[in-house]
C-alpha positions in Angstrom: 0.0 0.0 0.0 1.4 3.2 -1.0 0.7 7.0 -0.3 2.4 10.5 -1.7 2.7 13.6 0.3 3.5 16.8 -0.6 5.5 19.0 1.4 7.6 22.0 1.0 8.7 21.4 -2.6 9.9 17.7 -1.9 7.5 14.4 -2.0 7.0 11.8 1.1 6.7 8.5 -0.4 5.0 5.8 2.5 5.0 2.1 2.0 3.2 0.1 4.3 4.1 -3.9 4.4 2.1 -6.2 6.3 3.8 -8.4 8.9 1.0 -9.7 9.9 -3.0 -9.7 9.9 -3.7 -6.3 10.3 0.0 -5.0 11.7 2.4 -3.7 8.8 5.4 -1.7 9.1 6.1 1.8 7.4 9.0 2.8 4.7 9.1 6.3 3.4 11.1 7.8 0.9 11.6 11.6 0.4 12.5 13.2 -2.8 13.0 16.4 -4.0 15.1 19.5 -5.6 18.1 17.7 -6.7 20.8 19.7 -5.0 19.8 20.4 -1.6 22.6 20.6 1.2 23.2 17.8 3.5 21.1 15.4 1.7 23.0 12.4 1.5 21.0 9.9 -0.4 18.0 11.1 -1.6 15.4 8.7 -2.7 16.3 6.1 -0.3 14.0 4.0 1.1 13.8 4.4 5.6 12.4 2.1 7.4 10.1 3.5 10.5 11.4 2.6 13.7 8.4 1.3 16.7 6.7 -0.6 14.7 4.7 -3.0 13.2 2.0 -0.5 13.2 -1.9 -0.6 12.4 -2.5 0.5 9.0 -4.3 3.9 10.0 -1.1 4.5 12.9 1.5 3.3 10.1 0.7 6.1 7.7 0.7 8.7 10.3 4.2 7.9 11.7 5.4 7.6 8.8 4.0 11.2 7.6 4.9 12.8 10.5 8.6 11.5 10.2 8.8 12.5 6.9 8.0 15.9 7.4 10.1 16.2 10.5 13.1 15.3 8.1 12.2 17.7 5.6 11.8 20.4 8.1 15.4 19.7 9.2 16.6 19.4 5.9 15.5 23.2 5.0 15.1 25.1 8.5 12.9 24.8 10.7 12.0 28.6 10.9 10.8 29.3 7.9 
């Protein structure tokens, strides 16, 4: 199951895989401008860490971490 989030310019791809009935863990993937500072890898694929999740809690932790690390990537004041 996949979702696409934009935010800020750069695009949070989430991938949810079942582990079990019901319980799946989440992988994002954030991509963007291609030459932003103190991106390393962009386009990799992160696996979320607390989980297996429920599908519903699996796509919010996932979103929220993405845009976390976006936020940190550009500045978090602006």
């Amino acid at each position: 199951m996949q979702r696409t989030l934009k935010y800020r310019g750069f695009q949070i791809c989430v991938d949810l895989v079942p582990t079990s009935e019901d319980m799946f863990d989440a992988w994002l993937c954030i991509e963007g401008p291609p030459h932003v500072t103190g991106v390393t890898t962009p386009g990799q694929r992160i696996k979320v860490r607390g989980g297996p999740f429920s599908q519903r809690w699996a796509y919010f932790v996932a979103q929220i971490a993405g845009l976390a690390s976006i936020d940190v990537i550009l500045d978090p004041s602006e």
